[in-house]
MARROVO-56562 format. One line per 3 residues: number of its first residue (from 1); their letters; for each residue x, y, z of C-alpha. Coordinates in Angstrom, 2 decimals. Layout:
<pts>
NUM	a	X Y Z  ...
</pts>
This chain:
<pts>
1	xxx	-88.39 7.22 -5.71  -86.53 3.96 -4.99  -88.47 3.27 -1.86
4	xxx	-91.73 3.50 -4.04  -90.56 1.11 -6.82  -89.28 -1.22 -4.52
7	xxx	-92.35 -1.58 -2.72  -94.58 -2.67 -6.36  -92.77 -6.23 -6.33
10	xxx	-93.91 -6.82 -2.23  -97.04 -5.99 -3.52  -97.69 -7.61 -6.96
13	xxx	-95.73 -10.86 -5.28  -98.57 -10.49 -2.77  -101.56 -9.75 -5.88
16	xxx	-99.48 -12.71 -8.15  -99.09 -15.35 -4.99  -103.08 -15.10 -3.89
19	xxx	-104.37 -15.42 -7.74  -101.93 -18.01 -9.06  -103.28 -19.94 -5.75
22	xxx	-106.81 -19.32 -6.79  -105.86 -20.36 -10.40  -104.27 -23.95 -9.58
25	xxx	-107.88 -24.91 -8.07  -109.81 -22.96 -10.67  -107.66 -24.53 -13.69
28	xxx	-108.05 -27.84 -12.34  -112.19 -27.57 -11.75  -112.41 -26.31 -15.53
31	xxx	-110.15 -28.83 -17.13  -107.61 -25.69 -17.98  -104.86 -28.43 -18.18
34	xxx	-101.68 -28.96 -19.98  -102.37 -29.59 -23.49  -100.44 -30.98 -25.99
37	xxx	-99.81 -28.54 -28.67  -99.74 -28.21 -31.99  -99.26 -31.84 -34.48
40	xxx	-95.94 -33.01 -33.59  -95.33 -31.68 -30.59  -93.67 -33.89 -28.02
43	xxx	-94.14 -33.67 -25.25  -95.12 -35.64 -21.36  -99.03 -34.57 -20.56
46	xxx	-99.29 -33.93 -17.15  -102.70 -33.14 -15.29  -101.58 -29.56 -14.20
49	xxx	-103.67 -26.66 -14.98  -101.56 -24.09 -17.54  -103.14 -20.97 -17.23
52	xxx	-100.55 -19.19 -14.37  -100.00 -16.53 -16.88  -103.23 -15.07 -16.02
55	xxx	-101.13 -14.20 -12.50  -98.19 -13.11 -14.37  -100.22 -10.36 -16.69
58	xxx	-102.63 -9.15 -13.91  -99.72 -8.39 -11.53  -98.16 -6.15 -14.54
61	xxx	-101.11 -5.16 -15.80  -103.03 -4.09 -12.85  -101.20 -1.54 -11.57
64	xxx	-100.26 0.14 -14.56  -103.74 1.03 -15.70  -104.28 1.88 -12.33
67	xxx	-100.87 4.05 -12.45  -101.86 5.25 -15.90  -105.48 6.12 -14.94
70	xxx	-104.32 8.32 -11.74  -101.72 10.28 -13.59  -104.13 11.26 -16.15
73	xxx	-107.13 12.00 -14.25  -105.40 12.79 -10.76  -101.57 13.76 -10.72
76	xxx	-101.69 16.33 -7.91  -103.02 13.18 -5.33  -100.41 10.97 -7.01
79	xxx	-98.17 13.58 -6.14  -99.17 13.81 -2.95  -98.99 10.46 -1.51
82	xxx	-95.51 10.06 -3.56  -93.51 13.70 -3.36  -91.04 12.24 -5.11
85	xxx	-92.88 11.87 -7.88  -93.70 15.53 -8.49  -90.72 16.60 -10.56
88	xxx	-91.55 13.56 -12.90  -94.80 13.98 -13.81  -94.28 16.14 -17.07
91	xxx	-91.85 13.27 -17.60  -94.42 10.07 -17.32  -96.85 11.67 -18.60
94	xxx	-94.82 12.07 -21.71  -94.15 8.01 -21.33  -98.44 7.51 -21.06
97	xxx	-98.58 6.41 -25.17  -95.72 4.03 -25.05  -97.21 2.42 -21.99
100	xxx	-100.50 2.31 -23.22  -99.66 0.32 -26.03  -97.51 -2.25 -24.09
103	xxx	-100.27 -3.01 -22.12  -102.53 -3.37 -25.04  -99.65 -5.65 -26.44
106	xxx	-99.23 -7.39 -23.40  -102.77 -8.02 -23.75  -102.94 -9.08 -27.37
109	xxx	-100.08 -12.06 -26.76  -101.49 -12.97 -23.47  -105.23 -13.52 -25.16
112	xxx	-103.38 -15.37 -28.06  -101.56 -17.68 -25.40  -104.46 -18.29 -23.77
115	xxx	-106.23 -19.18 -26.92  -102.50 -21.42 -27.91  -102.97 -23.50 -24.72
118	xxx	-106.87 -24.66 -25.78  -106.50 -25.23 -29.41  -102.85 -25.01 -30.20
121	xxx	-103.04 -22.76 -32.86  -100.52 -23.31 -35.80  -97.15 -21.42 -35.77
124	xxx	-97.45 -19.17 -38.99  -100.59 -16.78 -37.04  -98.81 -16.69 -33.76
127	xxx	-95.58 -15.56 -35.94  -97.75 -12.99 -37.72  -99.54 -11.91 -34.42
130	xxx	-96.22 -11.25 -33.12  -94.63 -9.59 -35.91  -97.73 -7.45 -35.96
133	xxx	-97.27 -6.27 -32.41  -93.73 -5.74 -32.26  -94.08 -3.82 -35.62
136	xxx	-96.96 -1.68 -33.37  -94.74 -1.07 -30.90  -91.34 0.05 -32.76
139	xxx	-93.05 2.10 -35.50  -95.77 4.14 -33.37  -93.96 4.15 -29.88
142	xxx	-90.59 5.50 -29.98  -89.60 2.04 -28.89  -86.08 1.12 -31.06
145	xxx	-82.63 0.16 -30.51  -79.49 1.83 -31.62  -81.67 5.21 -32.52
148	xxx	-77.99 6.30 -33.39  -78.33 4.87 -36.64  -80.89 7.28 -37.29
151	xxx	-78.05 9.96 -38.36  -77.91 7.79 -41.40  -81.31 8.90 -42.93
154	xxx	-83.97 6.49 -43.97  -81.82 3.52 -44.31  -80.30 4.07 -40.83
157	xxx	-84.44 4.27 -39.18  -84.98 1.38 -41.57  -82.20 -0.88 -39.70
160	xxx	-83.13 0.68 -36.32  -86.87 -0.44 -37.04  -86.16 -3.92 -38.18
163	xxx	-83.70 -5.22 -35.59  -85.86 -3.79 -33.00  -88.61 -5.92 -34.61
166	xxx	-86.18 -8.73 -34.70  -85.89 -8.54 -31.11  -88.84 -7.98 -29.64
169	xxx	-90.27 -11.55 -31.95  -86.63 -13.24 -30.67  -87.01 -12.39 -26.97
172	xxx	-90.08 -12.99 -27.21  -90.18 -16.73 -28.22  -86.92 -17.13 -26.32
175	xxx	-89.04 -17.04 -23.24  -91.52 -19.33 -24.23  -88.81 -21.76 -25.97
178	xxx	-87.38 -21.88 -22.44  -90.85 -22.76 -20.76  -90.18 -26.33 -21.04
181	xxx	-89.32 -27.65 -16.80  -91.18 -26.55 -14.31  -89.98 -23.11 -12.69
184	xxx	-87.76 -22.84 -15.43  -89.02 -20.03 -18.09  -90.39 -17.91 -14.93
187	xxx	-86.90 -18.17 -12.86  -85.03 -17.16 -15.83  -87.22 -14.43 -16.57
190	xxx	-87.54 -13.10 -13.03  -83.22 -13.17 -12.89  -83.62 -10.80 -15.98
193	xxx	-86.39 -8.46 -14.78  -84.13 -8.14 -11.68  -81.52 -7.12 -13.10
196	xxx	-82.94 -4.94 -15.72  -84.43 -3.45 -12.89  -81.50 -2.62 -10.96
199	xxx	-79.85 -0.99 -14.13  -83.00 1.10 -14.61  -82.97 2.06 -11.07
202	xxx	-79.28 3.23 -11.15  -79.71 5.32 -13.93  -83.65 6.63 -12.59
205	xxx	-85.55 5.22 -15.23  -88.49 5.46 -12.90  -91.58 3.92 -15.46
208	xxx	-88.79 1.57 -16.89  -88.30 0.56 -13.46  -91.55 0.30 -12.11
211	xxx	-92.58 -2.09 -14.58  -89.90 -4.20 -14.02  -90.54 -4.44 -10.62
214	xxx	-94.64 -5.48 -11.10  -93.23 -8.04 -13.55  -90.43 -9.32 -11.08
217	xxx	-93.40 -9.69 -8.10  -95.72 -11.05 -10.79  -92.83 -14.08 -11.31
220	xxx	-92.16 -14.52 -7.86  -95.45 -15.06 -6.74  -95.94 -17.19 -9.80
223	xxx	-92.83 -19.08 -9.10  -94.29 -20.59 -5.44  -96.46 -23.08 -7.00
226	xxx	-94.08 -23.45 -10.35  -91.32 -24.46 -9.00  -90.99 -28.38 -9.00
229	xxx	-93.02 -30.29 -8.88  -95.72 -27.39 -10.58  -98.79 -26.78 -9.51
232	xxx	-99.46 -24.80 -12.31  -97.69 -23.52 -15.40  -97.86 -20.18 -17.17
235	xxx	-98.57 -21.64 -20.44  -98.26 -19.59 -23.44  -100.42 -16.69 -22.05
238	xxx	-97.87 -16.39 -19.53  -94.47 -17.26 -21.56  -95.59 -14.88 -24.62
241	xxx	-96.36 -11.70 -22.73  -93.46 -12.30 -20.02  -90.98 -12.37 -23.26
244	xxx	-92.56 -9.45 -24.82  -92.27 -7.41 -21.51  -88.17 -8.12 -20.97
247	xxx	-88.19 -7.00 -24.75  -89.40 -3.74 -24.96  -88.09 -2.70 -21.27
250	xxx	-84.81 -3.96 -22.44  -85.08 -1.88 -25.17  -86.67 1.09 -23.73
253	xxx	-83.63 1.21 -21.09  -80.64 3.41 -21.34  -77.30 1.65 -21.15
256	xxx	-74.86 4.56 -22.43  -74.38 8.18 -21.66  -71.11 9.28 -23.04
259	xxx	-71.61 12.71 -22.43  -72.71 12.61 -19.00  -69.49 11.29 -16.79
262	xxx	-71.82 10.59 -14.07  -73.84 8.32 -15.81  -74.66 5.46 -13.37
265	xxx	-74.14 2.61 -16.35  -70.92 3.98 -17.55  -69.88 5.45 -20.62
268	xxx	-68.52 2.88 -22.42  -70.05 2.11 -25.80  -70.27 -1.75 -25.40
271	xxx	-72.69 -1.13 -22.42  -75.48 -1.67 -24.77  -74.35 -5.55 -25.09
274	xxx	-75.94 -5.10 -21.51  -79.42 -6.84 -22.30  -77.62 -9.87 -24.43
277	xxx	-76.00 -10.87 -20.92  -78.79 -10.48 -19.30  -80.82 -12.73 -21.77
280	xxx	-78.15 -14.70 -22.85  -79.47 -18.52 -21.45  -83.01 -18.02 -23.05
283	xxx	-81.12 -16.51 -26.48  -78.47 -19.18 -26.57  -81.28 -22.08 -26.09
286	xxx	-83.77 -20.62 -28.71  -80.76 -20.51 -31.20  -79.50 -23.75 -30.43
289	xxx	-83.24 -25.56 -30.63  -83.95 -24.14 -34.23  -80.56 -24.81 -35.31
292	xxx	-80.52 -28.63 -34.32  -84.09 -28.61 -35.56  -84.12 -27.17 -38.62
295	xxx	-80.78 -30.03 -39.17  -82.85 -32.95 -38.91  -85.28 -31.24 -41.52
298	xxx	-88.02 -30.18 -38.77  -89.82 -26.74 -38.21  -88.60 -25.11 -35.78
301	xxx	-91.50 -23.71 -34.26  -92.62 -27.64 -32.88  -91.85 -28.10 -29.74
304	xxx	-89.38 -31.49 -28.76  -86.98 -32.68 -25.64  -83.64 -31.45 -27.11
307	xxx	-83.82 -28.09 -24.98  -80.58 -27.52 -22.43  -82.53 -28.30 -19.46
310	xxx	-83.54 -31.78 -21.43  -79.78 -32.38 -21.85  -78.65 -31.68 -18.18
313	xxx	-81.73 -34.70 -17.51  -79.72 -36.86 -19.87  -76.37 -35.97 -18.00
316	xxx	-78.14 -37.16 -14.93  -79.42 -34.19 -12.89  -83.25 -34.14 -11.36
319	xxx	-85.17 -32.00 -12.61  -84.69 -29.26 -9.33  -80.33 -29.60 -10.03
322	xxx	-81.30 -28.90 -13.79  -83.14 -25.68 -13.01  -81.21 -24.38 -10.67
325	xxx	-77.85 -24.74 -12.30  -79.61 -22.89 -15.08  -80.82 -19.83 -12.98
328	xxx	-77.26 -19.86 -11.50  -75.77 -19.32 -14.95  -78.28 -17.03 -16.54
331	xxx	-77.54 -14.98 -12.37  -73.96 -14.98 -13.20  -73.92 -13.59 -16.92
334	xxx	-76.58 -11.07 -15.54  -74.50 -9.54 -13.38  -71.87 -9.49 -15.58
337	xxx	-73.74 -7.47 -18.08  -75.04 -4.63 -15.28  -71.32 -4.13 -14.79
340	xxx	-70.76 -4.22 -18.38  -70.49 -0.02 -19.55  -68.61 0.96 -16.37
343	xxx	-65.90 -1.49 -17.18  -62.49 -0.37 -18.64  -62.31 -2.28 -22.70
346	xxx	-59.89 -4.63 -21.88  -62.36 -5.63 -18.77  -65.62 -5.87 -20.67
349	xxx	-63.53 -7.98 -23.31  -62.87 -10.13 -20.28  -66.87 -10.32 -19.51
352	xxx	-67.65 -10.79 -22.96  -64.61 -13.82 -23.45  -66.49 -14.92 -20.62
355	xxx	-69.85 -14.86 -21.68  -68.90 -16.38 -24.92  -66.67 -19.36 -23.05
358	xxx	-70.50 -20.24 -21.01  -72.31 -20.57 -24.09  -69.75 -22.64 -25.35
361	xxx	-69.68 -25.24 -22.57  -73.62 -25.32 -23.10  -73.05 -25.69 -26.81
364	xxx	-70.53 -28.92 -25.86  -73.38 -30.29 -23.71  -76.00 -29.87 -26.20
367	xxx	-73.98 -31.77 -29.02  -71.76 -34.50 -27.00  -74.14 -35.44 -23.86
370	xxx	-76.37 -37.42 -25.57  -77.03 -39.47 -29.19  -79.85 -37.64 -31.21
373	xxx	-82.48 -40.54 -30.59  -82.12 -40.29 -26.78  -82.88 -36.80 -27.00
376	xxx	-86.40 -37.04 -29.18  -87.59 -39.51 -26.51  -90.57 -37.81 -24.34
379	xxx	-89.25 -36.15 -21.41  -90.42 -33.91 -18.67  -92.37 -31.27 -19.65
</pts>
């Protein structure tokens, strides 16, 4: 099975690279540029087509329905061309619901992005959109965290359903907080589909995994004409979705098996801090952005130049140094976290002291490196 799964990214990288190519002529013959958001946005225009999501979704999308389709109408030719798949049919066939309706959520954010980048629609709709979705997803596809809680009774489902809910929305706008330099959101994103992925392939979560990997080629291929200078963003339609995807995967993954000693991941409890590593960068900058927003008595749902990458400018990097110190950090606490349940408790406390030390360097740079009116100037975008 890992031979299969590791072939999707080759192939969507392939399906992504060809179509975001097409796109950056195609966006720039139709005017599908960079916009400027919703009032109050700032932000620097730049005459670069933003609808590289399309890439993004189609290289997830894609093969899914066409994965979907065949193991529903044709599972013994599936089975044939893959062997290994045979004893896990029963099994993804089981999964079809659930990943039915994250395409069809996929789909919903990416048409709402798409929508976002023409007419910049106002932040209370694209809340409620989300809300809406992630509700979808948690309450009709056996799609929550910490299911543990459900011992508790109603209460316990109650908190399972909400913070799952919670995340899904936070991860979600995490992504597309972060799409702010070029290359940025997508690199980020692509570091935690990796390694998602490898944690899903060491414990054989095999439609967990495949997903993962169409969404890690999708990036990739994305990322050729993203990274700086960008030909092309991903816009919201890309951003949206991309978050939504690392949300439910992360949440549809198994980090802990305390029965099993086997268990690939390890058995230790705080494995399941595993997906806050991996998405710790485009957490930490989401929280910080709101926080130093919502201080000087803005929304924090309009978009400025006080993001971490907009700091590291101030601090005098270029733009490339900027991004690629970030991907280097988000790499390193990524890692960390695949490690994290196999780890004896006084080791994970280490990762975690770790983890916690990062964020705190970032939180130093985004108070001391530069005076609150150097920050609101117009930066890159």
């Amino acid at each position: 099975m890992i031979p299969a799964v590791l072939l999707l990214p080759v192939l969507t990288f392939l399906l992504s690279a060809m179509l975001t190519g097409v796109l950056v002529g195609l966006g720039s013959r139709l005017g599908a540029l960079d916009s400027p958001g919703a009032a109050g946005h700032a932000k620097e225009l730049r005459p670069v087509p933003n609808i590289g999501g399309i890439a993004i979704v189609a290289a997830v999308v894609v093969p899914l329905v066409i994965g979907l389709l065949t193991i529903a109408l044709a599972p013994e030719a599936l089975a044939a061309r893959i062997p290994a798949l045979e004893d896990h049919l029963a099994r993804l066939d089981h999964s079809a619901p659930a990943a039915w309706g994250l395409v069809a959520g996929v789909l919903v954010l990416h048409a709402m992005g798409l929508w976002d980048d023409r007419r910049s629609l106002a932040a209370a709709p694209k809340l409620l959109v989300q809300l809406a979705v992630a509700g979808c997803v948690a309450g009709f596809l056996d799609t929550r965290m910490l299911t543990m809680l459900d011992a508790y009774g109603p209460l316990g489902f109650t908190a399972s359903y909400m913070l799952t809910v919670l995340w899904i929305v936070a991860v979600t706008n995490a992504i597309n907080f972060l799409d702010n330099m070029d290359g940025l959101a997508g690199g980020v994103a692509a570091i935690a589909a990796a390694a998602l992925l490898v944690a899903t392939l060491l414990n054989q979560q095999w439609f967990v995994a495949a997903t993962l990997a169409c969404l890690l080629g999708g990036l990739m291929g994305f990322l050729i004409f993203n990274f700086p200078p960008a030909r092309i963003f991903m816009g919201d339609g890309g951003s949206l979705p991309t978050g939504f995807l690392l949300a439910v995967l992360a949440v549809r993954t198994t980090y802990v098996d305390q029965v099993d000693p086997d268990f690939a991941l390890g058995g230790g409890w705080y494995g399941i801090f595993l997906p806050l590593l991996v998405l710790a960068i485009p957490l930490y900058d989401l929280a910080a952005v709101s926080i130093i927003r919502i201080r000087r008595g803005q929304s924090p749902w309009v978009g400025d130049q006080r993001h971490l990458s907009h700091r590291l400018l101030l601090r005098g990097m270029t733009k490339s140094r900027a991004v690629l110190s970030i991907w280097a950090l988000a790499a390193i606490l990524a890692v960390s976290g695949i490690v994290l349940g196999s780890l004896r408790p006084w080791q994970a406390a280490l990762v975690g002291l770790q983890a916690v030390a990062a964020l705190g360097v970032l939180a130093m740079l985004e108070r001391f490196t530069a005076p609150d009116h150097e920050a609101s100037r117009p930066g890159p975008s």
